[in-house]
mmCIF file of the C-alpha atoms, coordinates in Angstrom:
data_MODEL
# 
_entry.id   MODEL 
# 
loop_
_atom_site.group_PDB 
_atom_site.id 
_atom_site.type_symbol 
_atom_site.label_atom_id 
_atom_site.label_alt_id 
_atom_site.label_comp_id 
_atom_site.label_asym_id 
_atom_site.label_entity_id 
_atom_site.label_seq_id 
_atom_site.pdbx_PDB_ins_code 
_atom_site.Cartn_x 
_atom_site.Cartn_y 
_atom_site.Cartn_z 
_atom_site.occupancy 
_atom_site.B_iso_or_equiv 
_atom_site.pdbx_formal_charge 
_atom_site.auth_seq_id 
_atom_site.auth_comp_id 
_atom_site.auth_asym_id 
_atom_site.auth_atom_id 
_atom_site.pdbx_PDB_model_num 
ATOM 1   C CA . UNK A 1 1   ? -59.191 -19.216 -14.255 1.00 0.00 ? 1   UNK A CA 1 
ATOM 2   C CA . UNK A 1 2   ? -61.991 -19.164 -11.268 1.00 0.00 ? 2   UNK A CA 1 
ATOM 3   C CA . UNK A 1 3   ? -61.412 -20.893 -8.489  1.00 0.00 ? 3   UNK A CA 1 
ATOM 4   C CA . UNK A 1 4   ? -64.905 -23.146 -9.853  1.00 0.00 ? 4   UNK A CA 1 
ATOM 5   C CA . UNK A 1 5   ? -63.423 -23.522 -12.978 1.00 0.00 ? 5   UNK A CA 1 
ATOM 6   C CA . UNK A 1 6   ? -60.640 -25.718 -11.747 1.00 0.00 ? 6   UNK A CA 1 
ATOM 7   C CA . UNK A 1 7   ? -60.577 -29.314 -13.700 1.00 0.00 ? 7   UNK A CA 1 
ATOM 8   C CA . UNK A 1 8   ? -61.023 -32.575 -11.359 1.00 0.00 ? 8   UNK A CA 1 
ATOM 9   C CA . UNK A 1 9   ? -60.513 -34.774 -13.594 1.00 0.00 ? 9   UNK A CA 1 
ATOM 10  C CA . UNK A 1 10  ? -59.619 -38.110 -12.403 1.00 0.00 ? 10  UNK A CA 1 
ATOM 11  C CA . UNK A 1 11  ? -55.836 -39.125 -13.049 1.00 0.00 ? 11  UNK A CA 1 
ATOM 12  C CA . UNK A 1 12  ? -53.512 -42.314 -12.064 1.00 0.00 ? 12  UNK A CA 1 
ATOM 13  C CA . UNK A 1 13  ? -52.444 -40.288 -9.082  1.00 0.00 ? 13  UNK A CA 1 
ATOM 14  C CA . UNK A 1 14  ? -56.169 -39.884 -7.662  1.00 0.00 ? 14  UNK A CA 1 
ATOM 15  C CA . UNK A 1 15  ? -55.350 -41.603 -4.453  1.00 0.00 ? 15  UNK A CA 1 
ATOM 16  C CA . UNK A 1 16  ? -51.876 -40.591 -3.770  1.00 0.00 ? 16  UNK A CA 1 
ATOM 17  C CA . UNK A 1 17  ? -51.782 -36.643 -4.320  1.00 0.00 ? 17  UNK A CA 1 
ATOM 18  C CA . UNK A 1 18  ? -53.510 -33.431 -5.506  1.00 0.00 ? 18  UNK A CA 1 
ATOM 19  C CA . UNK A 1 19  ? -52.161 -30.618 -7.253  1.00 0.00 ? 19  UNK A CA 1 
ATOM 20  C CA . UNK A 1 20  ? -51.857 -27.145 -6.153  1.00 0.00 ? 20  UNK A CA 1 
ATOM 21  C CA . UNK A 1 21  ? -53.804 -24.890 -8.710  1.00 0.00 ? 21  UNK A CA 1 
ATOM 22  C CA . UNK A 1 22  ? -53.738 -20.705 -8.230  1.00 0.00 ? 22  UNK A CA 1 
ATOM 23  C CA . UNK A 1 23  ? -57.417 -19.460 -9.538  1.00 0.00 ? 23  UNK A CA 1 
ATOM 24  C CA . UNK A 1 24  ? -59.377 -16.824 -8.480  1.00 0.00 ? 24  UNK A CA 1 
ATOM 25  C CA . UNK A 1 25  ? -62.115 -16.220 -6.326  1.00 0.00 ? 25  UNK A CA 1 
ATOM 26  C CA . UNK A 1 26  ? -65.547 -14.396 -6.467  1.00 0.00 ? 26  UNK A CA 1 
ATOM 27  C CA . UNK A 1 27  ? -63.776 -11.243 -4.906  1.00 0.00 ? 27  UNK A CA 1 
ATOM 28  C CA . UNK A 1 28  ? -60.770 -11.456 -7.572  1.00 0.00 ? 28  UNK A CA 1 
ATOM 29  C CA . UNK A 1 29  ? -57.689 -12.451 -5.740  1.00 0.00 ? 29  UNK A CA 1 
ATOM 30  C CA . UNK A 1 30  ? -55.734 -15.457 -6.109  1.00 0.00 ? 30  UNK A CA 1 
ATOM 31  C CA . UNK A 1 31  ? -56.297 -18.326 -3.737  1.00 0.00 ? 31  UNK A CA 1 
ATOM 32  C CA . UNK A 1 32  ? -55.180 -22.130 -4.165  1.00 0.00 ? 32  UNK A CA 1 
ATOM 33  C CA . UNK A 1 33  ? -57.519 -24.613 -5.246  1.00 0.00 ? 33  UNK A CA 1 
ATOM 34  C CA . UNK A 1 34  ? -56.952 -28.691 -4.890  1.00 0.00 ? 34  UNK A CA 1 
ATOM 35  C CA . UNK A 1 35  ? -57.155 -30.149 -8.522  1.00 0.00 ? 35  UNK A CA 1 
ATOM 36  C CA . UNK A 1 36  ? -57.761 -34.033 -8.643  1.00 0.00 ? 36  UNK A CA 1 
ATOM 37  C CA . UNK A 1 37  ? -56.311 -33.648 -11.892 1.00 0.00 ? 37  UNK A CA 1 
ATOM 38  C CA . UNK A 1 38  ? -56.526 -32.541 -15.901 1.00 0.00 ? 38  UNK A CA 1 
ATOM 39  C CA . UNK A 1 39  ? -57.223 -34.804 -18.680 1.00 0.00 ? 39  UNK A CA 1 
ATOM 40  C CA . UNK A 1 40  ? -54.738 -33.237 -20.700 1.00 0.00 ? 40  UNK A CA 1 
ATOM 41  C CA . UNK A 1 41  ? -52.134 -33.685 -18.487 1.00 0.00 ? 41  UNK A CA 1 
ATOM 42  C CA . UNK A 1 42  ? -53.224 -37.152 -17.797 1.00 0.00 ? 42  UNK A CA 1 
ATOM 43  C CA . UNK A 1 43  ? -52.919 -37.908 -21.387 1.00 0.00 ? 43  UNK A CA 1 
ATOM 44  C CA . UNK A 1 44  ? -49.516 -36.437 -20.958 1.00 0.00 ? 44  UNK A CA 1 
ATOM 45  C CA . UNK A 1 45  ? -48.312 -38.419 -18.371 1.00 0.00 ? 45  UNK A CA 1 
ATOM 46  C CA . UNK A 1 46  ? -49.282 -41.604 -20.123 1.00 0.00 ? 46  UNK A CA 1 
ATOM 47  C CA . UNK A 1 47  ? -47.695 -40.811 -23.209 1.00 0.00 ? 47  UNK A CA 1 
ATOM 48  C CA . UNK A 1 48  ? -44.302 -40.083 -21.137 1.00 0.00 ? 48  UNK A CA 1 
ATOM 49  C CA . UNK A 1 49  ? -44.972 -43.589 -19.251 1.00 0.00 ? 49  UNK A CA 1 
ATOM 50  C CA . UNK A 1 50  ? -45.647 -45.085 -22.958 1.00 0.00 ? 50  UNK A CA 1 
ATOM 51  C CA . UNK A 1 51  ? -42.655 -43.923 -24.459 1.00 0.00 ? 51  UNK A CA 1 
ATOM 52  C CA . UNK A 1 52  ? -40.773 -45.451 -20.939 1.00 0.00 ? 52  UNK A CA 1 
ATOM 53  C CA . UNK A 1 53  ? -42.142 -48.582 -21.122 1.00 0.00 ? 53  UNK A CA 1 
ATOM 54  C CA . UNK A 1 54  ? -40.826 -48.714 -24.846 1.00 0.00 ? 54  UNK A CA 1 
ATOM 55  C CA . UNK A 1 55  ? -37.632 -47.825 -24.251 1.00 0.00 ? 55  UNK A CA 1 
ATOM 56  C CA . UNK A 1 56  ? -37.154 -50.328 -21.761 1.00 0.00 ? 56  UNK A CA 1 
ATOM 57  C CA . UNK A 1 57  ? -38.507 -53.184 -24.067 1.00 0.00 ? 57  UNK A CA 1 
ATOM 58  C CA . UNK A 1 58  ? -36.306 -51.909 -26.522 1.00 0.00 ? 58  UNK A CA 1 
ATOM 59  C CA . UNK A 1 59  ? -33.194 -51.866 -23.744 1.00 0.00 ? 59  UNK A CA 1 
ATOM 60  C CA . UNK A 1 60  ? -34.262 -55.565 -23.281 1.00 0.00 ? 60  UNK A CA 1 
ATOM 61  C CA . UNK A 1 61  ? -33.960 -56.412 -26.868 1.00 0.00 ? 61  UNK A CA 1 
ATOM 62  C CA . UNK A 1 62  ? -30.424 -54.760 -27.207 1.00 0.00 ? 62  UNK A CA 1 
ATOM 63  C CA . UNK A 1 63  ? -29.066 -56.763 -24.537 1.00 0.00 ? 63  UNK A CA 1 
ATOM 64  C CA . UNK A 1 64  ? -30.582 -60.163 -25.523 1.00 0.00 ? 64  UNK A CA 1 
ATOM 65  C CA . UNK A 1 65  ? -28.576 -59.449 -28.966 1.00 0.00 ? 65  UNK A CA 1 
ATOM 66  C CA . UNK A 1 66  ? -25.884 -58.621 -27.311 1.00 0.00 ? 66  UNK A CA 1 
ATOM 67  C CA . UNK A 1 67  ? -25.656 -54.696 -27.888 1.00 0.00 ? 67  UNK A CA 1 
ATOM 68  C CA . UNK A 1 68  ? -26.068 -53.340 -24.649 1.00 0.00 ? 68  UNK A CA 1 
ATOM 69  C CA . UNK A 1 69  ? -25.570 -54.446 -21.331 1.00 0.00 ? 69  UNK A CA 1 
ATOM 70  C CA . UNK A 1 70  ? -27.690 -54.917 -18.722 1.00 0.00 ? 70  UNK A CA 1 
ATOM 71  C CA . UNK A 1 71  ? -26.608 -51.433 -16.878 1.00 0.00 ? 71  UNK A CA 1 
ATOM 72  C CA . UNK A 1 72  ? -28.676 -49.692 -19.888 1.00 0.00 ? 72  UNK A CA 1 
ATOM 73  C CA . UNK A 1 73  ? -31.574 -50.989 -18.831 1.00 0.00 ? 73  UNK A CA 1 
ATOM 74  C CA . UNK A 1 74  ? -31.131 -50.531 -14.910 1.00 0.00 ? 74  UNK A CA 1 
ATOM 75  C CA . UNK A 1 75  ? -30.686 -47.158 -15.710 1.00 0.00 ? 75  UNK A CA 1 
ATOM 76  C CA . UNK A 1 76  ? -34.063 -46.449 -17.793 1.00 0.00 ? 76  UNK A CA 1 
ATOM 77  C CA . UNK A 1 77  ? -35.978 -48.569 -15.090 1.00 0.00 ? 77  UNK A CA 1 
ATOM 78  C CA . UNK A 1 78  ? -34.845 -46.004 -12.684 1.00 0.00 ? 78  UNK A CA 1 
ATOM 79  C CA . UNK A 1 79  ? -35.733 -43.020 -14.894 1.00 0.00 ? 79  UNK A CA 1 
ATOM 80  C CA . UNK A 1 80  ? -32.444 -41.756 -15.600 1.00 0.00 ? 80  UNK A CA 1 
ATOM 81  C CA . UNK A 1 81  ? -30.024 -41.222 -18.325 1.00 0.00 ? 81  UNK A CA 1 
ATOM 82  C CA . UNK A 1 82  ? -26.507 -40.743 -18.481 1.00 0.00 ? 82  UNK A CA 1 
ATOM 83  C CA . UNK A 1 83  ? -26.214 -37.719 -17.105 1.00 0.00 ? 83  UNK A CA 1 
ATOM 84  C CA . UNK A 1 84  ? -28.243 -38.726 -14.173 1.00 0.00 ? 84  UNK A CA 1 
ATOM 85  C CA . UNK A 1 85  ? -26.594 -41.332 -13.889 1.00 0.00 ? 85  UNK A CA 1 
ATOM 86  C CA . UNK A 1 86  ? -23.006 -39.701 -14.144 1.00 0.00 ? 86  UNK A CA 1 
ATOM 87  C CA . UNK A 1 87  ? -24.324 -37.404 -11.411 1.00 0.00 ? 87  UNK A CA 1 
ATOM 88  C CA . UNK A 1 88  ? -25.348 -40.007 -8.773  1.00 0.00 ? 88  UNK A CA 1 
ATOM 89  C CA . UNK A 1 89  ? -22.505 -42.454 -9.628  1.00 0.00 ? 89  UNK A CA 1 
ATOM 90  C CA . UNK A 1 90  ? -19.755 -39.961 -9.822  1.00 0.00 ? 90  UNK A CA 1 
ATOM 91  C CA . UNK A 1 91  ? -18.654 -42.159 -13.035 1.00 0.00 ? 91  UNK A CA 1 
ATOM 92  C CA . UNK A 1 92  ? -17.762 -39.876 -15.816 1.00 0.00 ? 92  UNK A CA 1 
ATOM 93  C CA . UNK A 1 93  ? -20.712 -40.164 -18.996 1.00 0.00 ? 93  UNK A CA 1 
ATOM 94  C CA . UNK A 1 94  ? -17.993 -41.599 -21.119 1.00 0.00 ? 94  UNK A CA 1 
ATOM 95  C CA . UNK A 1 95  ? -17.083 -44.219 -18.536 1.00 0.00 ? 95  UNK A CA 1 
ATOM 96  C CA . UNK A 1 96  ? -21.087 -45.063 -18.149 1.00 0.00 ? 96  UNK A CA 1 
ATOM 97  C CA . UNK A 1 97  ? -21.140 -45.347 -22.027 1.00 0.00 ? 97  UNK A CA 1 
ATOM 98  C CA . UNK A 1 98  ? -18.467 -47.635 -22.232 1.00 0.00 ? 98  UNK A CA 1 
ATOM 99  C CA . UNK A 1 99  ? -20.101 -49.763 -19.347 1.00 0.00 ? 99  UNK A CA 1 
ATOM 100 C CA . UNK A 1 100 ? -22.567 -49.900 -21.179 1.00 0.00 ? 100 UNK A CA 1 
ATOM 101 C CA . UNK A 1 101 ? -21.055 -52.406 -23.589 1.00 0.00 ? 101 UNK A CA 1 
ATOM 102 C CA . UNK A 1 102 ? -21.181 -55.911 -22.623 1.00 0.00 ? 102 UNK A CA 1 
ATOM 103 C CA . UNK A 1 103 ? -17.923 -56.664 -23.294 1.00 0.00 ? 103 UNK A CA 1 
ATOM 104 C CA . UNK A 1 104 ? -16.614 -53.763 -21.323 1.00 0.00 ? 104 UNK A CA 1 
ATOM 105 C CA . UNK A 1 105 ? -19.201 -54.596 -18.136 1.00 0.00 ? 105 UNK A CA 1 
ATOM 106 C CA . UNK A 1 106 ? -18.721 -58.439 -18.169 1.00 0.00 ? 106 UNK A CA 1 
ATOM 107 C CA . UNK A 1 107 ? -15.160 -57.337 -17.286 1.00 0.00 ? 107 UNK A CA 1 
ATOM 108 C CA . UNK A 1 108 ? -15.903 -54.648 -14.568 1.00 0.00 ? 108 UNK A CA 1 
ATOM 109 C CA . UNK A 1 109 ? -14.857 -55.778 -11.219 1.00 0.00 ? 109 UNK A CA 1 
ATOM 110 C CA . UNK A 1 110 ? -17.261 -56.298 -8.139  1.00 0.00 ? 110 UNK A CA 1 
ATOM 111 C CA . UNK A 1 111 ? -16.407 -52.690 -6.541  1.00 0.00 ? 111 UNK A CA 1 
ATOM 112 C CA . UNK A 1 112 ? -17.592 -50.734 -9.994  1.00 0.00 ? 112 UNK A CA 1 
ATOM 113 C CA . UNK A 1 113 ? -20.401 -52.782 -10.273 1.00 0.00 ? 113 UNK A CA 1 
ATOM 114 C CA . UNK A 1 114 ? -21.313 -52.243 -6.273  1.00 0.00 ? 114 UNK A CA 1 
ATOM 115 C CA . UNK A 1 115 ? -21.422 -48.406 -7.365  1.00 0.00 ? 115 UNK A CA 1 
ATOM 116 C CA . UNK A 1 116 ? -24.501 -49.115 -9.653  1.00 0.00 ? 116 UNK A CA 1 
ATOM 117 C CA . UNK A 1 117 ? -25.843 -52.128 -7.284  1.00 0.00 ? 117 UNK A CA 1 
ATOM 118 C CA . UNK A 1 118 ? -26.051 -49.324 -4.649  1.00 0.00 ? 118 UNK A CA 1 
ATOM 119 C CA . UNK A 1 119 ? -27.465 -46.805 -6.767  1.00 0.00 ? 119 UNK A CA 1 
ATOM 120 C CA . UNK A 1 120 ? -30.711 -48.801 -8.191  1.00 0.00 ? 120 UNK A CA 1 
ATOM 121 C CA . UNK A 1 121 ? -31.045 -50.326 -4.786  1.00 0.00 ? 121 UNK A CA 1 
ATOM 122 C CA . UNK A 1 122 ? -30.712 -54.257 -6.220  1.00 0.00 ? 122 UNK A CA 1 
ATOM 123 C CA . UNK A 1 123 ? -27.989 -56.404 -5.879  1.00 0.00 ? 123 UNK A CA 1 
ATOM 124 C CA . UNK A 1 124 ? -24.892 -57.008 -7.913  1.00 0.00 ? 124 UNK A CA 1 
ATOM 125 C CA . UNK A 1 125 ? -26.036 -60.224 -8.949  1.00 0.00 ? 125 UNK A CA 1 
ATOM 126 C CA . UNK A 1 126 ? -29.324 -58.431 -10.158 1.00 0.00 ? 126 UNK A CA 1 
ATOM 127 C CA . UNK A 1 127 ? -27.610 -55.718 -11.747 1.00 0.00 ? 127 UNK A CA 1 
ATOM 128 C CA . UNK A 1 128 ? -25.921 -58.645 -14.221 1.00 0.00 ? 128 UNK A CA 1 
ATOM 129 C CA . UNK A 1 129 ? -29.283 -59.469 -15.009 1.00 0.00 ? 129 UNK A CA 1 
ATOM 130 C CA . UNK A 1 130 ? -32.712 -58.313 -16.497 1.00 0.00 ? 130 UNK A CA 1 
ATOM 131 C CA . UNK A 1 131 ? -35.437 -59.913 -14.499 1.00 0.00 ? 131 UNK A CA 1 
ATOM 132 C CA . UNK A 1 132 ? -39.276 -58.870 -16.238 1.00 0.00 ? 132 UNK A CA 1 
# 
């Protein structure tokens, strides 16, 4: 691609950052070019965002019957999945699973829960809840 040829298409991140393209120039060799963005990655991105904002509604419904708790939903509002979370929390997956039943989390003790309360940045309090 030529260093004109770039796309600037507009994107949600238009005033916080530009991406780094490689194109080349009238002489032939690679230079970086600022790209305000790409419509097709825009549409992208708002698909991924879509599909987020699902699962979380979906995480809400699960608790209010009583399926999940509310430590599966923390953990999608901070972009993360088990794994992630397993990482960061130094819980193993299996032990994050199982907290994520309600009866198994309405039992866990202030200090486990301060591990999560930490993590997501909220308080333990907040971590017991879903607030929308």
């Amino acid at each position: 691609m030529k260093t004109n040829e770039i796309p600037q298409d507009e994107s949600a991140l238009k005033n916080f950052t530009k991406e780094v393209c490689y194109a080349k120039n009238s002489d032939g060799n690679y230079e970086t070019v600022l790209s305000k963005g790409w419509d097709v990655k825009k549409d992208a991105l708002d698909a991924a965002w879509d599909d987020i904002e699902i699962q979380k509604e979906k995480a809400i419904i699960a608790f209010n019957k009583g399926v999940k708790s509310p430590l599966y939903f923390h953990m999608l509002n901070n972009l993360m999945d088990t794994s992630l979370l397993a990482q960061y929390s130094g819980y193993w997956k299996f032990t994050i699973n199982r907290h994520m039943k309600p009866a198994v989390f309405n039992k866990l003790k202030d200090n486990k829960l301060k591990v999560y309360a930490d993590l997501f940045k909220i308080s333990i309090q907040d971590l017991k809840e879903i607030k929308i």
